[in-house]
LOSEFI-157419 format. One record per residue: residue in three letters; x, y, z of N, C-alpha, C in turn. Coordinates in steps of 0.02 Angstrom, whole numbers, padded with zeros to 5 digits, always signed. Atoms other than C-alpha are relative to their C-alpha. Layout:
alaXYZXYZXYZ ...
This chain:
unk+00042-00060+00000+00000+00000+00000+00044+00062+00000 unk-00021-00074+00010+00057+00179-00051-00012+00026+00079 unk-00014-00052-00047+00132+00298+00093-00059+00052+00012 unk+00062-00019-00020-00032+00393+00064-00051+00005-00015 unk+00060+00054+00003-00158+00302+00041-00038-00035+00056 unk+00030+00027-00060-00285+00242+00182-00016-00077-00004 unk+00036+00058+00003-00328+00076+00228-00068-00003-00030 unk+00037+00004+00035-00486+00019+00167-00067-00002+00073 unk+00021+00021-00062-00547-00019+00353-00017+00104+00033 unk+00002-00075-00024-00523+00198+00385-00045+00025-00058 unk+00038-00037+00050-00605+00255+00222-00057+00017+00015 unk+00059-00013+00003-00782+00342+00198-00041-00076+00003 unk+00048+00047+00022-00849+00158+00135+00018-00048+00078 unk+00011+00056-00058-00780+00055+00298+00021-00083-00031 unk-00002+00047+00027-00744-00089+00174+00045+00002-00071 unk+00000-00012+00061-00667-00115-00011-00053-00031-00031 unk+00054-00005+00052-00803-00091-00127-00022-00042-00026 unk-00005+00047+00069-00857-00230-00261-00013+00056-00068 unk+00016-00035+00065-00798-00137-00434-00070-00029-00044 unk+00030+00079+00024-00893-00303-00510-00071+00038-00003 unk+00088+00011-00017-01064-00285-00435-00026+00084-00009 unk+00048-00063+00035-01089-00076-00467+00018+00013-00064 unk+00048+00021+00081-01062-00127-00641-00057-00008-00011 unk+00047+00047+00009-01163-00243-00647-00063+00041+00015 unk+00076-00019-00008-01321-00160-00583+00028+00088-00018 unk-00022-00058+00047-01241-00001-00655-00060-00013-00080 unk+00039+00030+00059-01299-00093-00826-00053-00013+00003 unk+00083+00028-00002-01452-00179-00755-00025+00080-00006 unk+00015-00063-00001-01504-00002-00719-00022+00057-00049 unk+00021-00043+00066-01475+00086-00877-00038-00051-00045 unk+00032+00030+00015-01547-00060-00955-00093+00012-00003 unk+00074-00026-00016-01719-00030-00871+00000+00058-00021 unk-00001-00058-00010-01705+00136-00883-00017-00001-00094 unk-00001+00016+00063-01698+00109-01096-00071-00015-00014 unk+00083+00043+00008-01846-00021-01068-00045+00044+00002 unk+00051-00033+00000-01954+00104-00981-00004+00053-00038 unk+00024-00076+00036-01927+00262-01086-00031-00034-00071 unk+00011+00007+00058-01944+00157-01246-00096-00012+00022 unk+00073+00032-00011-02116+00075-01153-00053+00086-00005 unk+00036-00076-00020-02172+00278-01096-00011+00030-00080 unk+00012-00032+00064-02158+00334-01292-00062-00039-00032 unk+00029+00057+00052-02239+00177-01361-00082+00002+00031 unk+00057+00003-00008-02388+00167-01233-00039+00064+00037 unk+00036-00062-00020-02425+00352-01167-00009-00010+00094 unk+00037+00018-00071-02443+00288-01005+00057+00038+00053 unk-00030-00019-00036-02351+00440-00917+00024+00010+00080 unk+00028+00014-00070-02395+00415-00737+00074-00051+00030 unk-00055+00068-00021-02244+00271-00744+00055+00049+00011 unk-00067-00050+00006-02110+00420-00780+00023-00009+00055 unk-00028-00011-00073-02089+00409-00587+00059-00047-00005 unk-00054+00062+00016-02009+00232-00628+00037+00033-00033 unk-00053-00023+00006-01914+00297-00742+00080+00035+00038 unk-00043-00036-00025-01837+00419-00651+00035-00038+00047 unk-00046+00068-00062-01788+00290-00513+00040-00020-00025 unk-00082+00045+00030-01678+00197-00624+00054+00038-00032 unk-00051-00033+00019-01593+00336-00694+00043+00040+00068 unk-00034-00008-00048-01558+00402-00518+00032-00051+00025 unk-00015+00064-00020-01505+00213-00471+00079-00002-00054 unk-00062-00014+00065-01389+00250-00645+00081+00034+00031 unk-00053-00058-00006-01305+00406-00569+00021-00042+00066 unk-00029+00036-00041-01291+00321-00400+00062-00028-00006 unk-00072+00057+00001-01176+00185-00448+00058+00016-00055 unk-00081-00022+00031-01058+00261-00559+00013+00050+00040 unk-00040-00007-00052-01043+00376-00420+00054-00017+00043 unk-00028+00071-00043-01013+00232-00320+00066-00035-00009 unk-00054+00028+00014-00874+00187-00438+00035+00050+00016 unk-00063-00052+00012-00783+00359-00449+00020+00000+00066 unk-00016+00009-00094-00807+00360-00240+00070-00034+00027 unk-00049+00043-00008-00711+00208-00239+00055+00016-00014 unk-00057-00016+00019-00558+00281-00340+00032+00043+00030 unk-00047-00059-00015-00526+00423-00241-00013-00018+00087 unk+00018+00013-00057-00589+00323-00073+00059+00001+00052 unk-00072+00001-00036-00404+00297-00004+00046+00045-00005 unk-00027-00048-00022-00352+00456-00032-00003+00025+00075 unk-00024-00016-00091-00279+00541+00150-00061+00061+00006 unk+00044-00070-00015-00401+00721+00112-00061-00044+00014 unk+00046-00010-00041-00540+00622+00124-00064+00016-00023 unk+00062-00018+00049-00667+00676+00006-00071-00024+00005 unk+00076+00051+00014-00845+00642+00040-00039+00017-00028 unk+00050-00027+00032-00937+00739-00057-00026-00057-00073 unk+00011+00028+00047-00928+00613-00204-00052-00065+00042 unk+00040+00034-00039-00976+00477-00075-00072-00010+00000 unk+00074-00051-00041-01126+00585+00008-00046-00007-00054 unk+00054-00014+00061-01196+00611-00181-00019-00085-00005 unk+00049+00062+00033-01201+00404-00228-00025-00013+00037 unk+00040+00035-00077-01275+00362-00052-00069+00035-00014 unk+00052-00054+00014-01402+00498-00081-00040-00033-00065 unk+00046+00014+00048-01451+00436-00258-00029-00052+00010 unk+00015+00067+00000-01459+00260-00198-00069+00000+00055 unk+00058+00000-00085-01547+00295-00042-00083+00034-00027 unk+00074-00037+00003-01686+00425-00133-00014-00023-00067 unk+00043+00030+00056-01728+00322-00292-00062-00014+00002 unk+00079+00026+00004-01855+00221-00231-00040+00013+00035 unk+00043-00068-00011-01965+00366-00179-00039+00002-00049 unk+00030-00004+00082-01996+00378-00367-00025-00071-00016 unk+00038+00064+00026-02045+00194-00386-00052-00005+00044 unk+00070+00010-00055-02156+00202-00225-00067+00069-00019 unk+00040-00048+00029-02235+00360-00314-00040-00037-00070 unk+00053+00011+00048-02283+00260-00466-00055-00070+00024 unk+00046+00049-00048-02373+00113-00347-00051+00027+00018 unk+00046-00045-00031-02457+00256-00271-00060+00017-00048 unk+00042-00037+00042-02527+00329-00422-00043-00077-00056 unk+00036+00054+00021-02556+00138-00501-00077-00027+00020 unk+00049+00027-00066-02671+00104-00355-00073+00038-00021 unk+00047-00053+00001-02780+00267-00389-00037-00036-00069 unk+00036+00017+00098-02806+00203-00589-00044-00071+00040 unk+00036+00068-00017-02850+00026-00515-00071-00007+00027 unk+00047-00008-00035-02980+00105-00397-00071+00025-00042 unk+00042-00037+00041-03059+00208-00543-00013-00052-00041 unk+00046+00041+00044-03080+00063-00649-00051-00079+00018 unk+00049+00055-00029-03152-00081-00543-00061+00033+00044 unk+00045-00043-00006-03256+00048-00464+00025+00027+00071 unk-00041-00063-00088-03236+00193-00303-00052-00032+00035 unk+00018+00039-00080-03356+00090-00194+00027-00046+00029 unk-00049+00043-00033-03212-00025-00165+00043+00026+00040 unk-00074-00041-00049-03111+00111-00081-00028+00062+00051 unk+00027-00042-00068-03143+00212+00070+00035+00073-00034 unk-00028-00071+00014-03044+00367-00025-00029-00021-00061 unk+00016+00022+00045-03083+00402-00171+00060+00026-00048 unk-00079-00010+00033-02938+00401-00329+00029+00035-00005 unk-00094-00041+00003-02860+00571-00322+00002+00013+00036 unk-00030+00012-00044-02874+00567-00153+00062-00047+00028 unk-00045+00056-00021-02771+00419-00141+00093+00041-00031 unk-00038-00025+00025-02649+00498-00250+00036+00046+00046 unk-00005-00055-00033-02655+00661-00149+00051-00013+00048 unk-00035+00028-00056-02613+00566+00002+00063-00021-00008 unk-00044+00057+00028-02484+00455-00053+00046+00037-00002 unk-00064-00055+00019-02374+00577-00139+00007+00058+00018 unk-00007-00069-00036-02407+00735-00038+00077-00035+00080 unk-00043+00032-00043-02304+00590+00099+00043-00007-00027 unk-00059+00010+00037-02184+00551-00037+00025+00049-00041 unk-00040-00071+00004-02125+00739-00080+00007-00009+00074 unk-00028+00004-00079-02123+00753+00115+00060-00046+00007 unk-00063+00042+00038-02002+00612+00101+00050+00013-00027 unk-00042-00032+00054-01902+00680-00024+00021+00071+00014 unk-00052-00066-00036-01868+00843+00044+00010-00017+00056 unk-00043-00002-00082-01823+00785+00205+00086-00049-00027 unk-00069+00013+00015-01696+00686+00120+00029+00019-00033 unk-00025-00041+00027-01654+00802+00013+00046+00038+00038 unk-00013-00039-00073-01621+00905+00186+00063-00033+00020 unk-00058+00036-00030-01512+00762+00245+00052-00021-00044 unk-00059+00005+00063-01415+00733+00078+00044+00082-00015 unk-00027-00043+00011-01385+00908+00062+00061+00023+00065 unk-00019-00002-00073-01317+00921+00244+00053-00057-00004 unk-00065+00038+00012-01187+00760+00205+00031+00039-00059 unk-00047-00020+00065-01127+00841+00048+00038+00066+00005 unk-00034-00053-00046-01088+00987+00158+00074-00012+00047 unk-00022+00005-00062-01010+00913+00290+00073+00004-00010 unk-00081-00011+00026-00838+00895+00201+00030-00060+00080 unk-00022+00047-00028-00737+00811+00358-00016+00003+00068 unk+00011-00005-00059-00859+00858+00487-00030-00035+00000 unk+00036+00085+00007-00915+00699+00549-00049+00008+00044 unk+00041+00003-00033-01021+00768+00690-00064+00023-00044 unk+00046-00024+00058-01125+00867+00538-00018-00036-00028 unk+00012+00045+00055-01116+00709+00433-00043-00049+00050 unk+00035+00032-00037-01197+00606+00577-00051+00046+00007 unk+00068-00027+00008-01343+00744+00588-00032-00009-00082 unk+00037+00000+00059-01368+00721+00392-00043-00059+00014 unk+00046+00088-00010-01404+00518+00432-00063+00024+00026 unk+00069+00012-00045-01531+00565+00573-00051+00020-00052 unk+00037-00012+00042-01621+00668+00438-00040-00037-00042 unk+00008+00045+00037-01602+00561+00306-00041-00068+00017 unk+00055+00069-00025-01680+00415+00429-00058+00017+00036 unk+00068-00035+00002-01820+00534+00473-00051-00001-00061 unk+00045-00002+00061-01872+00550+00300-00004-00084-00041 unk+00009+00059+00006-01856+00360+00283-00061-00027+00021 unk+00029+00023-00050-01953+00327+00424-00079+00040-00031 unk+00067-00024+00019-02107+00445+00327-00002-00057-00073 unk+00004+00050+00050-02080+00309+00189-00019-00058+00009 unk+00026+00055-00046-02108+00164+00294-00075+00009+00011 unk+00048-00017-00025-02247+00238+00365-00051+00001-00046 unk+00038-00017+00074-02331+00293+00183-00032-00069-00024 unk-00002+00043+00042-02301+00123+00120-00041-00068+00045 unk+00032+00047-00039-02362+00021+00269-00085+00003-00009 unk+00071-00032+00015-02536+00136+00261-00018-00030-00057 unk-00004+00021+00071-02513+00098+00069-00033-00083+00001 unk+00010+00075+00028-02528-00071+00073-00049-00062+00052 unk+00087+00007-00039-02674-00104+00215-00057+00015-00047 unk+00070-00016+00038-02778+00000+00094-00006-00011-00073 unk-00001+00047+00070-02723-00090-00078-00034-00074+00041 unk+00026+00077-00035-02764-00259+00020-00075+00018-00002 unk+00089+00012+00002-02931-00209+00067-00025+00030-00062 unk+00031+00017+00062-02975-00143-00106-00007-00067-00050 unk+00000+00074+00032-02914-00300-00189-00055-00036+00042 unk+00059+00077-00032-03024-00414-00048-00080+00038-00039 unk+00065-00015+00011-03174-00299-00101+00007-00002-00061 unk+00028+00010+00067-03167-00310-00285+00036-00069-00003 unk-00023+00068+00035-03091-00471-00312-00049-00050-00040 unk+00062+00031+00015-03262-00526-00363+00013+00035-00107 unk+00018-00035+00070-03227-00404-00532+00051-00037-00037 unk-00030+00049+00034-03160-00501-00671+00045+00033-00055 unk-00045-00017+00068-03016-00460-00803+00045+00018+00040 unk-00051+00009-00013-02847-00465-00813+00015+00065+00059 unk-00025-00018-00076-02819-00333-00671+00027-00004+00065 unk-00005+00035-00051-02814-00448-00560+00092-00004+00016 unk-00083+00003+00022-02611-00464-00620+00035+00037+00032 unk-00042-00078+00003-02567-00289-00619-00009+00029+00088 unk+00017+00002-00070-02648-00289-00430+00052-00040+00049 unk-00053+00039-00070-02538-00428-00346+00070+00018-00034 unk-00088-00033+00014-02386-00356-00457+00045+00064+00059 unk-00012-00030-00065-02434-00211-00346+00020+00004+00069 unk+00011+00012-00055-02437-00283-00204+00074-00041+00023 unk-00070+00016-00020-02267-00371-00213+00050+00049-00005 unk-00047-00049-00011-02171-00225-00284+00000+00035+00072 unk+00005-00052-00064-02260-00110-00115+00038-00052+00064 unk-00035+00038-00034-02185-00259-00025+00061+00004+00011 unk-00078-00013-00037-01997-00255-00062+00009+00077-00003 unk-00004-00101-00030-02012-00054-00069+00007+00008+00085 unk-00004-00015-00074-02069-00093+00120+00058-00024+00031 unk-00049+00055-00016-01946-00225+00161+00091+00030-00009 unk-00094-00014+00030-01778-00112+00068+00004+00061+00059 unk+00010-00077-00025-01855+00066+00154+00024-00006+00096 unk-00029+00022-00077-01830-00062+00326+00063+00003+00013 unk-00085-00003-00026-01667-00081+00295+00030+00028+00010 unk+00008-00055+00009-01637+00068+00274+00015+00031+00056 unk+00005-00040-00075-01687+00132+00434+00061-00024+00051 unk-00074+00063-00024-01575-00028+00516+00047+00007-00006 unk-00059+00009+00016-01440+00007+00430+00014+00085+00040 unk-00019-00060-00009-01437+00204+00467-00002+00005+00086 unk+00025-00003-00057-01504+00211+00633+00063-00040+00057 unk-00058+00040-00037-01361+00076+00691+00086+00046-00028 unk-00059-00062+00011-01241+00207+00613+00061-00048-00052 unk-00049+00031+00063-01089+00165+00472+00042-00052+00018 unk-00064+00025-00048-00982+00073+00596-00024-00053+00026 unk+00022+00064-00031-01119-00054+00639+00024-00061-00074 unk-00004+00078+00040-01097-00256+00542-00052+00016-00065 unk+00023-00009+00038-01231-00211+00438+00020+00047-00058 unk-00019-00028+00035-01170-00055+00359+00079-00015-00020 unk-00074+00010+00041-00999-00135+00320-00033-00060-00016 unk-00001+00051+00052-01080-00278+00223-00040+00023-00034 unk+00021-00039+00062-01099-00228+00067-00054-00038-00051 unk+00056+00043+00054-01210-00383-00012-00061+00019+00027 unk+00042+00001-00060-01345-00332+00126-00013+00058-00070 unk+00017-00064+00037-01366-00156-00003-00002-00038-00077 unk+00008+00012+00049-01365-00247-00157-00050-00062-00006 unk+00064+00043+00002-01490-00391-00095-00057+00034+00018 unk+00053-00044-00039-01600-00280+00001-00027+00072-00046 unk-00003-00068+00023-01573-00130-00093-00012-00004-00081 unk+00011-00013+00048-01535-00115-00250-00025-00069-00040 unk+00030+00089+00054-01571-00311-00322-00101+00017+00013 unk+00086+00000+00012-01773-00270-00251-00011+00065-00023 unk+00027-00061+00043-01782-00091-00332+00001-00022-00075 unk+00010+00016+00057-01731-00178-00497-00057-00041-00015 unk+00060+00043+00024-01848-00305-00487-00082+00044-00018 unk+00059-00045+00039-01993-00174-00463+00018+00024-00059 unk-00003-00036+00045-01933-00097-00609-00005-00061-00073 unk+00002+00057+00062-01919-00259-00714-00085-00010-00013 unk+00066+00051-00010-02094-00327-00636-00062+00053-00060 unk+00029-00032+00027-02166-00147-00711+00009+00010-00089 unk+00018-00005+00065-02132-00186-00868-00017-00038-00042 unk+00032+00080+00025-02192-00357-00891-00085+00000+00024 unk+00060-00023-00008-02365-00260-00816-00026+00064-00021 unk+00036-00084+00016-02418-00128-00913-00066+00022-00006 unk+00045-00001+00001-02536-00059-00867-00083+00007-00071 unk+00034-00010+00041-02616-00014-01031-00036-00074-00017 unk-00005+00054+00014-02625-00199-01069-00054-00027+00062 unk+00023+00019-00067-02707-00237-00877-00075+00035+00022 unk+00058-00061-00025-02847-00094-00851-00067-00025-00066 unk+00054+00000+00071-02973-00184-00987-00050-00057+00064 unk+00039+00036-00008-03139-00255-00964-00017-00083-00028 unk-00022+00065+00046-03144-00443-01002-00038-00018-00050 unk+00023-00003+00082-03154-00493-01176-00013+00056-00039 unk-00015-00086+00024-03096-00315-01199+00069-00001-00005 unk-00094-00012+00003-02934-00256-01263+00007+00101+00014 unk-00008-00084-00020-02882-00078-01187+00021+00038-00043 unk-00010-00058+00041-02850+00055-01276+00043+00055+00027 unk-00039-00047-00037-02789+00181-01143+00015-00025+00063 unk-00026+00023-00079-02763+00188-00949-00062-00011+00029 unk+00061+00013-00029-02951+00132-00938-00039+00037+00042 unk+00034-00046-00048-03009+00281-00824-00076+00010-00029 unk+00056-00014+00023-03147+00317-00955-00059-00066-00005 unk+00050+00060+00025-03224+00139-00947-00007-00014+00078 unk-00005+00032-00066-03174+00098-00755-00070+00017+00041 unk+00060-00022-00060-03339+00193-00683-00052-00058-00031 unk+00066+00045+00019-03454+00057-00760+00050-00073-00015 unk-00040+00072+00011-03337-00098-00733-00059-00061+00055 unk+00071+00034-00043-03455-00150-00576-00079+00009-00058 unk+00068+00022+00035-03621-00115-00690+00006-00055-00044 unk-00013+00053+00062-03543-00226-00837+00009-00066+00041 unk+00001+00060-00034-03498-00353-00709-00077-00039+00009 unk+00083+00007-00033-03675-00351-00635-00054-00020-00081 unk+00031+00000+00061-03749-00347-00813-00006-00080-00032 unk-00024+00061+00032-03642-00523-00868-00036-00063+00058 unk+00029+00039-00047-03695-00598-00701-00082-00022-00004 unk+00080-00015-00007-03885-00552-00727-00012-00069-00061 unk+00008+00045+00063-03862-00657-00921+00019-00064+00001 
């Protein structure tokens, strides 16, 4: 090891890196990211853009992540490069839990609003008025590490932030997915492919909940705990279940999902969804 050069055990990361693996989902990343813009031109269905944007912040993340690494064993110390890929990685899937949010609302409008105690742009309202809240608080706490330069008592107030505005993500997503459940138990009776695009939902709002935990776990126990020096723990937890939502959404599009059966959709079904219960009731009656 070079005269000045840090161990790997003193650095910002606590560990050496895997170059390997933020390739790798470097690529997966822009990959999706390709998939969904080509899918957003082809089927209009803008509402997904949120996805998008997730994987292109997931993009910038990890080639962060790489440059981080190159200048990680320098003696100055640098965290600002750091601060930024932690930040992109950490506030991506904000933007994928925003397009769940807004999926949910379409779902409600086309099997019908007496399945839901809100009604669809309330749900919306809700949802993502918590997930900007969210997002500027970690905005708050990303901006506050990228400050901190080599003040570590400053860079430990960014975390708390940052696991404040976690902790309104948790919270969002837990709410979230009590009141997808009980819509699904109350329409499950309504028939066409929906049914799909519903439990797709319901697993993506799953590892969203399950990564947003770790999250907290990992921050909350601070950089220095076992967890935050193993690094497969962020790429199983983390980034391997943000890709998958992003894969799962494009093997469910919605355009394809929002039809009445022995119907082929046309759009995002909003204009047919208020008479999905009468048509049901209609087929039942014959």
């Amino acid at each position: 090891m070079a005269a000045n050069t840090l161990p790997w055990e003193q650095t910002v990361f606590r560990y050496e890196p895997s170059t390997v693996l933020a390739v790798v989902f470097l690529s997966l990343f822009a990959l999706a990211s390709i998939a969904h813009a080509v899918q957003l031109y082809r089927r209009r269905q803008w509402f997904m853009t949120t996805i998008l944007i997730g994987c292109l912040l997931e993009v910038l993340g990890f080639a962060l992540r790489l440059k981080a690494k190159e200048i990680a064993q320098e003696i100055s110390r640098n965290t600002k490069i750091y601060s930024g890929q932690f930040a992109c990685i950490v506030i991506a899937p904000i933007f994928f839990a925003a397009g769940v949010y807004i999926l949910l609302s379409r779902m409600v409008t086309f099997v019908g609003t007496q399945y839901c105690p809100l009604p669809p742009r309330r749900i919306a309202q809700i949802f993502i008025t918590a997930d900007i809240l969210a997002f500027l608080v970690q905005i708050a706490g990303t901006f506050i590490l990228l400050s901190a330069e080599q003040n570590y008592s400053q860079f430990d107030v960014g975390l708390k932030v940052l696991i404040a505005g976690l902790a309104v993500q948790v919270l969002a997503i837990l709410f979230y997915l009590v009141l997808a459940i009980r819509v699904y138990v109350k329409a499950y009776h309504v028939k066409g492919p929906w049914h799909r695009l519903m439990w797709s939902n319901l697993v993506c709002s799953g590892f969203i909940l399950i990564r947003n935990t770790f999250r907290v776990i990992e921050l909350w126990e601070g950089f220095e705990s076992p967890i935050a020096k193993t690094e497969a723990l962020v790429y199983v937890l983390d980034a391997g279940m943000m890709w998958v939502v992003a894969v799962v959404f494009l093997g469910v599009d919605p355009a394809d999902r929002l039809v009445k059966e022995g119907e082929r959709g046309s759009g995002d079904g909003e204009s047919e969804g208020e008479s999905a219960e009468t048509a049901e009731l209609r087929r039942n009656k014959a």
